[in-house]
C-alpha positions in Angstrom: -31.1 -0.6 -4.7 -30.0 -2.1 -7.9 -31.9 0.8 -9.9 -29.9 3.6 -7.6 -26.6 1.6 -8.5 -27.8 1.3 -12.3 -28.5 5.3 -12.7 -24.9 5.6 -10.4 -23.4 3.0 -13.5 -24.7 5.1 -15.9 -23.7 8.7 -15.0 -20.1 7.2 -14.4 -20.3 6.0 -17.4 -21.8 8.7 -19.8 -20.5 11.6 -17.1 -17.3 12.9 -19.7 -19.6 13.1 -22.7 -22.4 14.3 -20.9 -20.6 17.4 -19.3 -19.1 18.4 -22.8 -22.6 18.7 -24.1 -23.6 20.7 -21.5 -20.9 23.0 -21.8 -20.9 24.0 -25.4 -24.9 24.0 -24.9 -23.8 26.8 -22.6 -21.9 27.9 -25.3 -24.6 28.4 -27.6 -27.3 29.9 -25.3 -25.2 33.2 -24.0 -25.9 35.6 -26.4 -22.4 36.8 -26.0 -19.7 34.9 -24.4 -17.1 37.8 -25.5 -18.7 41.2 -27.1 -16.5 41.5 -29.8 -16.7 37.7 -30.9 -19.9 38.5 -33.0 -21.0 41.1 -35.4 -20.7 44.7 -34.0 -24.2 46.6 -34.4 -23.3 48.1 -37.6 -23.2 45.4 -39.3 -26.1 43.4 -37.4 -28.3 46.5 -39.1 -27.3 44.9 -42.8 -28.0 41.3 -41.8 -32.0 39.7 -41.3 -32.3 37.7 -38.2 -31.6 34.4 -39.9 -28.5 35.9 -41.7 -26.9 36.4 -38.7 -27.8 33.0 -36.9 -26.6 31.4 -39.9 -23.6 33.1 -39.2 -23.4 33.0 -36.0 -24.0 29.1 -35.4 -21.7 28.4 -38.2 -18.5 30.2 -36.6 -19.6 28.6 -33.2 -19.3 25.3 -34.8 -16.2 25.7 -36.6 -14.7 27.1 -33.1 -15.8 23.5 -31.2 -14.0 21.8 -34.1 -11.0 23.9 -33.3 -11.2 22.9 -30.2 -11.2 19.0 -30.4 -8.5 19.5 -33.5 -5.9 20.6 -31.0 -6.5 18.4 -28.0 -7.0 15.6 -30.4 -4.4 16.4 -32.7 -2.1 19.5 -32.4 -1.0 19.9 -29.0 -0.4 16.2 -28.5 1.5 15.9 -31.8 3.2 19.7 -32.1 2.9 21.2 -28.7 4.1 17.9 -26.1 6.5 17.2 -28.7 8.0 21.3 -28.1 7.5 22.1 -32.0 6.3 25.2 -31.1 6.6 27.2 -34.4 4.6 24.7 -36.0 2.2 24.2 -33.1 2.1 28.2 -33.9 1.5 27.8 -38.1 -1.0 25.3 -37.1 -2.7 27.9 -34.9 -2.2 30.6 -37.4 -3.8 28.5 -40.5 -6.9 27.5 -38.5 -7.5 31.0 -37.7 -7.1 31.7 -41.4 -9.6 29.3 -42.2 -12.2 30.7 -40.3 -11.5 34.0 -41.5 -12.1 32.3 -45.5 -15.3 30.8 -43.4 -16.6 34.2 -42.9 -15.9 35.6 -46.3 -17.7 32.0 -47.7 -20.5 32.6 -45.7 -21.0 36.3 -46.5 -21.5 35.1 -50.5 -23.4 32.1 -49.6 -26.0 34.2 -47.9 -25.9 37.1 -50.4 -24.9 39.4 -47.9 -25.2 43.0 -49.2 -23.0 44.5 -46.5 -19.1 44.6 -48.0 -17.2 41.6 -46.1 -13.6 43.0 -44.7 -10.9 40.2 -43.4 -9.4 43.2 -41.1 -13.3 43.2 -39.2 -13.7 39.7 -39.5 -10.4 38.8 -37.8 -11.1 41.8 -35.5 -14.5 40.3 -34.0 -13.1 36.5 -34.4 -9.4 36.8 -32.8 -10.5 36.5 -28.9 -13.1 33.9 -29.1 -10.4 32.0 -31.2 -6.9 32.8 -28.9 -9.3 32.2 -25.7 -10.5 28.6 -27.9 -7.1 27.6 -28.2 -5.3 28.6 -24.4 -8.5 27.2 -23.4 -7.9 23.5 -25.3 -4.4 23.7 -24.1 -5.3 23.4 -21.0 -7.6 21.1 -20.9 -5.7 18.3 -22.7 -2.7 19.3 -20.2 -5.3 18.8 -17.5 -6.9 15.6 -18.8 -4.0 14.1 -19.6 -2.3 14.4 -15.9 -5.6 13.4 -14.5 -5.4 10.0 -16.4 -1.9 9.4 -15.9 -2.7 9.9 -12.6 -5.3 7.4 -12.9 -3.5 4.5 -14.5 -1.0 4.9 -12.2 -3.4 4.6 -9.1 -4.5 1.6 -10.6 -1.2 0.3 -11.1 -0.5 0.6 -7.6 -3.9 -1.0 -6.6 -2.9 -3.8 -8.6 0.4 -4.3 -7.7 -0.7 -4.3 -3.7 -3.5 -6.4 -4.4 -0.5 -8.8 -5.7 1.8 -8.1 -2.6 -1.7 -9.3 -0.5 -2.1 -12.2 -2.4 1.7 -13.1 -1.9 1.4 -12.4 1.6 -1.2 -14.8 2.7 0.0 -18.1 0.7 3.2 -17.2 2.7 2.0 -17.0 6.1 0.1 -20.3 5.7 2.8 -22.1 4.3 5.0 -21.6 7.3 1.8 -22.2 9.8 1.1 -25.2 8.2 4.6 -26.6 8.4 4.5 -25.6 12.7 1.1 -27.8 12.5 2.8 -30.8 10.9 6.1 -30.2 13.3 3.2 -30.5 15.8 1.7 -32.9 14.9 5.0 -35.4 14.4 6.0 -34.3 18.1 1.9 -35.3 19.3 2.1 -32.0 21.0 -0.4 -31.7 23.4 -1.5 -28.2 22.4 -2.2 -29.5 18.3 -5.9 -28.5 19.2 -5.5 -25.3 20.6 -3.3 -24.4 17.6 -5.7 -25.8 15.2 -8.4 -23.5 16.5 -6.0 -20.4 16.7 -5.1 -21.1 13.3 -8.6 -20.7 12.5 -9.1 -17.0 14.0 -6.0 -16.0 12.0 -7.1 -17.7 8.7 -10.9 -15.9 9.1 -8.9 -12.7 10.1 -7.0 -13.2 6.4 -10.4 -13.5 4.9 -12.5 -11.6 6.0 -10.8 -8.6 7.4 -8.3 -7.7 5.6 -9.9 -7.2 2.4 -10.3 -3.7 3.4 -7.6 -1.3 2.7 -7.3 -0.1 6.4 -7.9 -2.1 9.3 -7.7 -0.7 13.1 -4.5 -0.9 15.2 -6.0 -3.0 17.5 -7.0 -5.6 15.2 -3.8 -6.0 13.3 -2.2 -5.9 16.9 -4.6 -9.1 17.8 -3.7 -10.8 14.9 -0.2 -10.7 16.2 -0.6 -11.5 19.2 -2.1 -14.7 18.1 0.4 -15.6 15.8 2.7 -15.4 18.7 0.6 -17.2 20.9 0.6 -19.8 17.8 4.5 -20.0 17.8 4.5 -20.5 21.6 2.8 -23.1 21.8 5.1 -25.0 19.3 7.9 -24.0 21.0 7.5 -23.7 24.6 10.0 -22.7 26.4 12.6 -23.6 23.7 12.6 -20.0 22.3 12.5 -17.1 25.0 9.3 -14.9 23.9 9.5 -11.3 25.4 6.5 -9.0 24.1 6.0 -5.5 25.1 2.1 -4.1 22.9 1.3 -0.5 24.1 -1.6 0.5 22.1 -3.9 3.1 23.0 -5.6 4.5 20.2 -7.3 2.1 18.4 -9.1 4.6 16.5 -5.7 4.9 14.3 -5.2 2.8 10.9 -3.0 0.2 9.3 -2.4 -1.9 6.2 -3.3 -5.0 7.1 -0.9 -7.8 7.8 2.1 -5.1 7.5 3.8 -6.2 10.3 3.8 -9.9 10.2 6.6 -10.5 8.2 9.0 -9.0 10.5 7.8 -11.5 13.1 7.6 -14.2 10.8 11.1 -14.0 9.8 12.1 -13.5 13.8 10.6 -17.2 14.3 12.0 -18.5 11.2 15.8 -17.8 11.6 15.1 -17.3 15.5 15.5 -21.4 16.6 17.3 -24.4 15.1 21.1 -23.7 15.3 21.3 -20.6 17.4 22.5 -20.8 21.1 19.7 -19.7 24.0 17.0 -18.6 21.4 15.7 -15.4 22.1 13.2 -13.3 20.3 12.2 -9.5 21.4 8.7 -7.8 19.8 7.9 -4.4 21.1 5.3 -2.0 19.5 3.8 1.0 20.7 2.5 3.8 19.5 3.9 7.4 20.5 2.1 10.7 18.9 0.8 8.8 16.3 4.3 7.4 15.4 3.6 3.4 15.8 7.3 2.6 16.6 8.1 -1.5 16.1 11.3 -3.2 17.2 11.7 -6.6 16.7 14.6 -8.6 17.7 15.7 -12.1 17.3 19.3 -14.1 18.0 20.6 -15.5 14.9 23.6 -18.0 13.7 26.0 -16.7 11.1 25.8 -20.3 10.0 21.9 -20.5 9.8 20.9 -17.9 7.1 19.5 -20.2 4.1 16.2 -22.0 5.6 14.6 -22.5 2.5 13.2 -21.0 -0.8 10.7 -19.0 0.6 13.0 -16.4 3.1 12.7 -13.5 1.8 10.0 -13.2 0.4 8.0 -11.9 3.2 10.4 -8.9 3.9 11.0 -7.9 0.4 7.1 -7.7 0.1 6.8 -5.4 2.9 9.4 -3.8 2.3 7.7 -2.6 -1.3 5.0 -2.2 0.5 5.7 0.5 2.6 7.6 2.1 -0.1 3.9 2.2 -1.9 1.8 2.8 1.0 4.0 4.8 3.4 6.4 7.2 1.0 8.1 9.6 3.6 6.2 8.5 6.2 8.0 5.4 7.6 11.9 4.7 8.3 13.0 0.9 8.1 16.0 -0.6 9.8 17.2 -4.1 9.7 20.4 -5.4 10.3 22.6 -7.8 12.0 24.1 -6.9 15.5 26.6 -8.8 17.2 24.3 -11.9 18.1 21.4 -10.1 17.1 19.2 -9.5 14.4 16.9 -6.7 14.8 14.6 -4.7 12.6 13.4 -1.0 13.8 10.1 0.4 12.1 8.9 3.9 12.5 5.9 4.6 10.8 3.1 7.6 10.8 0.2 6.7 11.1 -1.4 10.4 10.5 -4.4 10.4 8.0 -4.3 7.2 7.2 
């Protein structure tokens, strides 16, 4: 097990490096990439063997150097920055160099055959124009691709954050229902103890996967609520309406709980006839909340901590659910209510 996961360590690892090798190993072991990027016939009948794979090894390496010198170098520097005329020069020089290359090589080796810039550019020009598009686009590529990258991992870290917000959050207020209890020697403080529980190994446990099922996150709320009854009692009227069929379907975990939260929270203490309203149901995919709750005009600042738990979904499903949700919360009349489409397709 550990040996599988070292080797799976290692190829991540060594996996960039290892396919450029391969590649220009590839490179070298066609004996033509392009037919007019080596030495026509003629000329092959004035060179030995080991003239020409001198000659032919030499250019190849100059052209893998020309290829890390512009997605090192000159695209980032000429090209991204849209100096294109000197991204061109650049391009132009290189080409002139390999050109002096040839012409250095043909005296080195005491080449009897009469060197020509116009034939050496002639047999060099494709391998080098389809070297350059080639590097281009690569960097492009790569560059997008880690862009990409960081910002998937900025976003992993940022909900990883939004999680860790969320759960502090949700136990603060529970706790403070537990002490209420507990002041009141409610008869029910063991019943909510052990609910409590559930909900705090549901936090652990489950939820540290990115997806959890509908039905889960729906029984997590419908503990919660049973949680809040039982402080309460009958001084807040508790309608619920849960019509969930396809449990198959998927769900950030503890998306939803905020909305309901917040219904509690500003829900009771100086409103007339409490009242609070959770519906959720699921139509074509579509999971549709609406959440409803009577508020006071004069009740709106509980404490510090309101707030937080709706600005962190909200930025949630901004991050999780782009286009694919609508949110709606707003004050009606006596009401407060908060309407939540969201698609649950492929997720």
């Amino acid at each position: 097990m550990d040996y599988a996961k070292n080797n799976k360590t290692w190829l991540s690892q060594y996996k960039v490096p290892l396919t450029h090798i391969f590649l220009w190993a590839v490179f070298f072991l066609l004996p033509l990439i392009f037919s007019i990027s080596d030495y026509s016939q003629s000329e092959k009948k004035h060179l030995n063997p080991d003239e020409f794979f001198v000659l032919n090894i030499i250019s190849k390496l100059f052209i893998i150097g020309f290829f890390y010198l512009n997605t090192q170098l000159l695209v980032p520097k000429f090209l991204y920055k849209k100096k294109y005329l000197v991204f061109l020069a650049c391009q132009a020089m290189v080409f002139g160099l390999l050109l002096m290359l040839d012409f250095v090589l043909f005296e080195l080796l005491n080449i009897l055959h009469p060197f020509r810039f116009i034939n050496s550019a002639y047999h060099n020009i494709s391998l080098f124009i389809f070297t350059s598009l080639v590097s281009i686009v690569f960097k492009m590529v790569w560059d997008k691709a880690k862009t990409d990258e960081k910002q998937k991992e900025n976003l992993k870290t940022e909900l990883s954050f939004l999680r860790s917000q969320i759960s502090p959050h949700f136990l603060f207020n529970v706790l403070n229902n537990i002490v209420a209890m507990v002041r009141l020697k409610h008869d029910a403080l063991e019943d909510t103890v052990v609910k409590l529980s559930s909900l705090l190994q549901y936090m652990l446990y489950e939820t540290d996967e990115e997806k959890v099922t509908i039905q889960s996150e729906m029984e997590y709320l419908k503990s919660y609520i049973e949680l809040q009854s039982q402080r309460f009692g009958s001084k807040i009227k508790i309608t619920t309406s849960f019509d969930i069929e396809n449990s198959h379907l998927h769900i950030e975990p503890m998306l939803l709980i905020p909305f309901v939260e917040n219904a509690f929270k500003h829900g009771y203490g100086m409103v007339e006839s409490p009242a609070i309203d959770i519906m959720v149901k699921l139509e074509n995919e579509i999971l549709v909340v609406g959440i409803k709750n009577k508020y006071s005009k004069e009740d709106q600042q509980k404490d510090k901590t309101s707030g937080i738990g709706l600005a962190n979904v909200k930025r949630r499903l901004e991050l999780l659910y782009p286009k694919k949700h609508t949110l709606e919360i707003e004050p009606m009349d006596e009401w407060y209510t908060v309407n939540l489409n969201l698609n649950l397709n492929n997720q």
